[in-house]
C-alpha positions as CSV (number, residue, x, y, z in Angstrom):
1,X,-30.6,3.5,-16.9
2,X,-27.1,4.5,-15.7
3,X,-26.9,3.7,-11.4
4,X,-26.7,6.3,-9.3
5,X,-23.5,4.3,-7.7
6,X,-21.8,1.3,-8.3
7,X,-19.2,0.4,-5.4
8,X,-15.4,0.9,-6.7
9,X,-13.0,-2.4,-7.0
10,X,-10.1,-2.7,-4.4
11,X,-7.0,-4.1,-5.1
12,X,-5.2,-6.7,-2.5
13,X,-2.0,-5.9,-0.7
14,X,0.5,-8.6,-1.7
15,X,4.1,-8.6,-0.4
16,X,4.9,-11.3,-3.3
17,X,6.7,-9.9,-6.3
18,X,6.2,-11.0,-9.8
19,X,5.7,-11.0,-13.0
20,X,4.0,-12.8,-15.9
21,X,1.8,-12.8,-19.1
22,X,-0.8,-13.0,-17.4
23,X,-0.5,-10.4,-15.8
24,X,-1.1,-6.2,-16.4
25,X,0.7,-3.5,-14.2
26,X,0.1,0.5,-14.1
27,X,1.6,2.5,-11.9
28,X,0.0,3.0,-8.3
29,X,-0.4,6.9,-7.3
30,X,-0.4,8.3,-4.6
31,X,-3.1,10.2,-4.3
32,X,-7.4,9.6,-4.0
33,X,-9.4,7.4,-5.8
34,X,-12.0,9.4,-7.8
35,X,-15.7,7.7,-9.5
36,X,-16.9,10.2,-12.1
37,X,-20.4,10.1,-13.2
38,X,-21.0,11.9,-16.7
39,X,-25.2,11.9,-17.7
40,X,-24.6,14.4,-20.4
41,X,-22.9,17.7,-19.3
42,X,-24.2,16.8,-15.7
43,X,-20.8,15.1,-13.9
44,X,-20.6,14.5,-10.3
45,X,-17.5,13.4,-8.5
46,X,-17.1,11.2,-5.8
47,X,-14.6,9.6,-3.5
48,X,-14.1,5.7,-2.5
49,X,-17.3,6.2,0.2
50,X,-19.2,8.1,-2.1
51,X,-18.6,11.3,-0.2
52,X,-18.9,14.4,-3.5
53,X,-15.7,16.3,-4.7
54,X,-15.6,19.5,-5.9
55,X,-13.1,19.6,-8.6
56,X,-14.2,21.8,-11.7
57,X,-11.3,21.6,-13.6
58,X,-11.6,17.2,-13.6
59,X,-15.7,18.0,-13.8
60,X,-15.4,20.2,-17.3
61,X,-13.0,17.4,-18.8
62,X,-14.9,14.7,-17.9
63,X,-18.0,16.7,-19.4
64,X,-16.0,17.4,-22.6
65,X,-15.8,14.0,-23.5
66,X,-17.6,12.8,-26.6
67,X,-20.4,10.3,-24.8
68,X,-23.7,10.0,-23.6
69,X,-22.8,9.4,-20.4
70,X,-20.1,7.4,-18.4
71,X,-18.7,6.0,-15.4
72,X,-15.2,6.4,-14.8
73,X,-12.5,5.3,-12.3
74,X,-9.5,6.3,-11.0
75,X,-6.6,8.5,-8.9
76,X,-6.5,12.6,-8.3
77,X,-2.9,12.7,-7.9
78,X,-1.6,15.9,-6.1
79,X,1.1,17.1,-8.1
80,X,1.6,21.0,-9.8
81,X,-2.0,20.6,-10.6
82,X,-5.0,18.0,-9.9
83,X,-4.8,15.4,-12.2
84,X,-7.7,12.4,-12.8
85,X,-5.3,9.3,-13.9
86,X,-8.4,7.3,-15.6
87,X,-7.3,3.4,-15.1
88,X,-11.3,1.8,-15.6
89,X,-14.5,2.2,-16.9
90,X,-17.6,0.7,-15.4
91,X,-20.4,2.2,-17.6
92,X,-20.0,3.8,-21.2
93,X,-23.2,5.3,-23.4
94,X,-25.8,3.3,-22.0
95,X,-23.8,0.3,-21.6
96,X,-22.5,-1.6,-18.2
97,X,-19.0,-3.0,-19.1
98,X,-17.9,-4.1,-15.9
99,X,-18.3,-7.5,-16.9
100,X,-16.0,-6.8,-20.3
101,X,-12.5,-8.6,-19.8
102,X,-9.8,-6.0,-18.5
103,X,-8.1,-5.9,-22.0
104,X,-11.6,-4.8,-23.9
105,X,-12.3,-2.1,-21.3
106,X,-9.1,-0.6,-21.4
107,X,-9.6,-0.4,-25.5
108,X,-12.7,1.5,-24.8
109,X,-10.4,4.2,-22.7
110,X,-8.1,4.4,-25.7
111,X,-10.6,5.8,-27.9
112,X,-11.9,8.5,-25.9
113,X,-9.7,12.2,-26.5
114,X,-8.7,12.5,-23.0
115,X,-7.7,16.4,-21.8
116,X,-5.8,17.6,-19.1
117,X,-6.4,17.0,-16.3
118,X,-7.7,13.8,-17.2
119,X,-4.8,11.4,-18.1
120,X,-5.1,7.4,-19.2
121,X,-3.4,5.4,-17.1
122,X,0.1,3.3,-18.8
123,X,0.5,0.1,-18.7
124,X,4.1,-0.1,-17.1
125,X,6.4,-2.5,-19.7
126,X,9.1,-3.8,-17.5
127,X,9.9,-7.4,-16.0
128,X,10.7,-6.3,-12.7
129,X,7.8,-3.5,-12.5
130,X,8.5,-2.9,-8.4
131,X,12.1,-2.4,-9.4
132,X,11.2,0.3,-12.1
133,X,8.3,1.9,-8.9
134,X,11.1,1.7,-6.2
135,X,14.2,4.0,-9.1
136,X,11.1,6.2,-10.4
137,X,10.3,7.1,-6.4
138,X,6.1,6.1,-7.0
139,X,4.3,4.5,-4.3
140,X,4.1,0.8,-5.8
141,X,3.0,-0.9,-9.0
142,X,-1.1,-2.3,-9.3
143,X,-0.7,-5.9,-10.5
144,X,-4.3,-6.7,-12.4
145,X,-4.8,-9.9,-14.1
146,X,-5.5,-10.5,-17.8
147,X,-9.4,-11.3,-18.6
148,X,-10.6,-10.2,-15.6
149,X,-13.7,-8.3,-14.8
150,X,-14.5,-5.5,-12.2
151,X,-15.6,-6.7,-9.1
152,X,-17.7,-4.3,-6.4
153,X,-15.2,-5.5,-4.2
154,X,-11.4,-5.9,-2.6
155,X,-10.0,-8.3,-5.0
156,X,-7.1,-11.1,-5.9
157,X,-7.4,-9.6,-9.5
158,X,-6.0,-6.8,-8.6
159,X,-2.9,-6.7,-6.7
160,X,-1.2,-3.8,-5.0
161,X,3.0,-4.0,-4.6
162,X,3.9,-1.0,-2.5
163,X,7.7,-0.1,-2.7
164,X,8.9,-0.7,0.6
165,X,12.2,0.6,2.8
166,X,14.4,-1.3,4.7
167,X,16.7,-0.8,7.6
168,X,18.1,-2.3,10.8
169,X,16.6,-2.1,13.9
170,X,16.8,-3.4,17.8
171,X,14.8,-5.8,19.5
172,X,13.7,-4.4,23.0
173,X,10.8,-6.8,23.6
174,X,8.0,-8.8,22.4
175,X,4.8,-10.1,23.5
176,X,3.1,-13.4,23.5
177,X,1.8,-15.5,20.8
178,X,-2.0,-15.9,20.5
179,X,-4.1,-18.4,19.4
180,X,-2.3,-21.3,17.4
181,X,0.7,-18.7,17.0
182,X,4.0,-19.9,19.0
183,X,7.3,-18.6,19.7
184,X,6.2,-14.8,20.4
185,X,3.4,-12.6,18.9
186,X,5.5,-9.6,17.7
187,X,8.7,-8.3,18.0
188,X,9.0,-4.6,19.9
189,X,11.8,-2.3,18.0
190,X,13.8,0.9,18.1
191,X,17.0,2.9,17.5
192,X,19.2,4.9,19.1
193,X,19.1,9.0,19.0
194,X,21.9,10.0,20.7
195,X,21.2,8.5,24.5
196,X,17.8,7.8,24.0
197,X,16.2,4.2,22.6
198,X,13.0,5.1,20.6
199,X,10.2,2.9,20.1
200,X,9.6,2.4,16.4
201,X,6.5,-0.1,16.4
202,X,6.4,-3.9,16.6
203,X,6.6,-6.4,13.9
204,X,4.2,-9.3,13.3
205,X,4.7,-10.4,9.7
206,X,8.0,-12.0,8.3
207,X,8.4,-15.6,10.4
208,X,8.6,-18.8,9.6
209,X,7.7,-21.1,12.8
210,X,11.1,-22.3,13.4
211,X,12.7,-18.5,13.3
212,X,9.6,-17.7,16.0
213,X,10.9,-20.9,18.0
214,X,14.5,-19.8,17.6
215,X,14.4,-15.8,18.6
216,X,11.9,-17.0,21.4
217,X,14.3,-19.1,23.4
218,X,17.4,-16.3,22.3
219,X,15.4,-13.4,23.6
220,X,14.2,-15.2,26.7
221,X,18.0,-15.5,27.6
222,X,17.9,-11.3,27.3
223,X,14.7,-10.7,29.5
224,X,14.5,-7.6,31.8
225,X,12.1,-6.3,34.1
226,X,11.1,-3.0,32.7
227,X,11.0,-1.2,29.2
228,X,14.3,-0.2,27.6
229,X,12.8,2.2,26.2
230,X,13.3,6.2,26.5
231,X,11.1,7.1,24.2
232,X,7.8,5.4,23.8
233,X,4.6,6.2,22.7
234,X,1.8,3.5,21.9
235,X,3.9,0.5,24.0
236,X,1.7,-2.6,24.2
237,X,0.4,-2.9,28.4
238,X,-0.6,-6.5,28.1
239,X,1.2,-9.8,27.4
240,X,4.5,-8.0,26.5
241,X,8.5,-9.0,27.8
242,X,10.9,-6.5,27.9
243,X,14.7,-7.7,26.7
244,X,18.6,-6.2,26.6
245,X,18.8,-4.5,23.3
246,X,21.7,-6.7,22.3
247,X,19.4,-8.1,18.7
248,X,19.4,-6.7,15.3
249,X,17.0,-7.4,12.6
250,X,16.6,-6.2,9.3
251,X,12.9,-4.7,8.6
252,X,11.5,-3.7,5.7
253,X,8.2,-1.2,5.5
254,X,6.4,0.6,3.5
255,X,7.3,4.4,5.2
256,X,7.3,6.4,9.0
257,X,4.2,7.5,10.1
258,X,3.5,11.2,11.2
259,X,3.6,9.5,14.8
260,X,7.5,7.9,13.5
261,X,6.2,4.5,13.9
262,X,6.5,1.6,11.2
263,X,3.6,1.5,9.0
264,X,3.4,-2.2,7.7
265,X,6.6,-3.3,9.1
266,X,7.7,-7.0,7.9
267,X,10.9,-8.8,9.1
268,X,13.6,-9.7,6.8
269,X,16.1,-11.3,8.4
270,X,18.7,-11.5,12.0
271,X,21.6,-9.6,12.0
272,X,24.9,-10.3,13.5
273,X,27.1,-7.5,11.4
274,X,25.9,-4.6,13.4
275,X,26.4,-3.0,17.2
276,X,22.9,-2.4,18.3
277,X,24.4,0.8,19.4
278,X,24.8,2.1,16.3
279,X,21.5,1.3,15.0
280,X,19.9,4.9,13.7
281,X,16.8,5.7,11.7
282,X,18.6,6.3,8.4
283,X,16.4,9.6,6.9
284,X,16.5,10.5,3.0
């Protein structure tokens, strides 16, 4: 009997780039995972957290298909219309399949007649997939290896390579390390707008132990008693140093949030090319 749920696989963030045979990549949408449940013309929708969607156009293709019933997975993607990008299939005419290697269960989405809005994922055929994500403006490329099974779970199978911005920005504090961590914990960033010095977020990820040695010593040469910042919402109370904003870095992230913070901010390098006063948030 088909189950009334089965949890959906998650795919690993990974800020590694590759490529290799074997390895799969489809495009990553930007949009919500869907689980569709076909028992003959019956088809419910659900999210990630099994919370119902009310869909019809996705429920009467899914309906339309030419099986007994089904489980499939994937992406409503918000464009001109609501499409279901189909990238899996967990159960297919009284059969479970998530143990089928990833190869074999995409053959089985080949042979069904997919109509809009339903649409079968691509495989994306490029050696430098993220490079191809980042020109074609997508959110990031879904690395999934060869052979591999669906797991109810987050995964190293899957891996996720979000296309990521990059700009400079100004160190105007940091705070302590913690637990076996030396040097500093993060480092606390903005940029200029006009007078003021915005706080854009902190940055944790991107150090090697001698760079967290290095900018520790520099930055305690630059300490100062209170905030440089002007403008500066969410400012860490505890364990944090306030510096000159004399140091530049290069960060890369994923996008600003609603909030213009960093989301997933990683450091890429120092800078010594560039006047922290003429350090903006570069816009599209």
């Amino acid at each position: 009997m088909m189950p009334d749920w089965l949890e959906p696989m998650a795919a690993t963030l990974t800020e590694e780039r590759f490529a290799g045979p074997e390895w799969l990549f489809e495009r990553k949408f930007d949009g919500i995972r869907l689980l569709a449940y076909k028992r003959g013309r019956q088809v419910d929708l659900y999210s990630r957290n099994r919370l119902p969607q009310h869909i019809p156009a996705i429920a009467r293709a899914v309906a339309a298909l030419p099986v007994k019933d089904g489980i499939f997975d994937g992406e409503v993607a918000w464009d001109r219309e609501s499409c279901y990008d189909v990238f899996d299939v967990l159960w297919l005419n009284g059969r479970l399949v998530t143990n089928l290697p990833l190869e074999e269960r995409r053959a089985l989405l080949l042979e069904l007649p997919f109509e809009r809005p339903m649409r079968r994922v691509e495989l994306v055929e490029s050696d430098r997939p993220w490079e191809l994500a980042a020109r074609e403006g997508w959110e990031g490329v879904i690395a999934k290896r060869r052979g591999s099974i669906y797991e109810h779970r987050r995964s190293k199978h899957w891996l996720k390579m979000k296309c990521e911005a990059s700009q400079e920005l100004v160190v105007g504090g940091f705070t302590d390390p913690q637990g076996a961590r030396v040097g500093l914990g993060a480092l606390l960033v903005g940029y200029y707008e006009g007078d003021d010095f915005v706080f854009a977020g902190k940055i944790g990820t991107g150090f090697d132990t001698r760079l967290l040695l290095d900018l520790r010593q520099r930055l305690n040469t630059l300490e100062i008693p209170t905030s440089p910042f002007t403008k500066a919402k969410g400012l860490p109370r505890l364990r944090a140093h306030w510096v000159r904003p004399s140091v530049v870095v290069q960060v890369s992230f994923i996008e600003w949030t609603v909030h213009g913070k960093l989301r997933h901010p990683r450091l890429i390098d120092v800078r010594f090319d560039k006047r922290p006063q003429d350090v903006v948030r570069e816009r599209a």
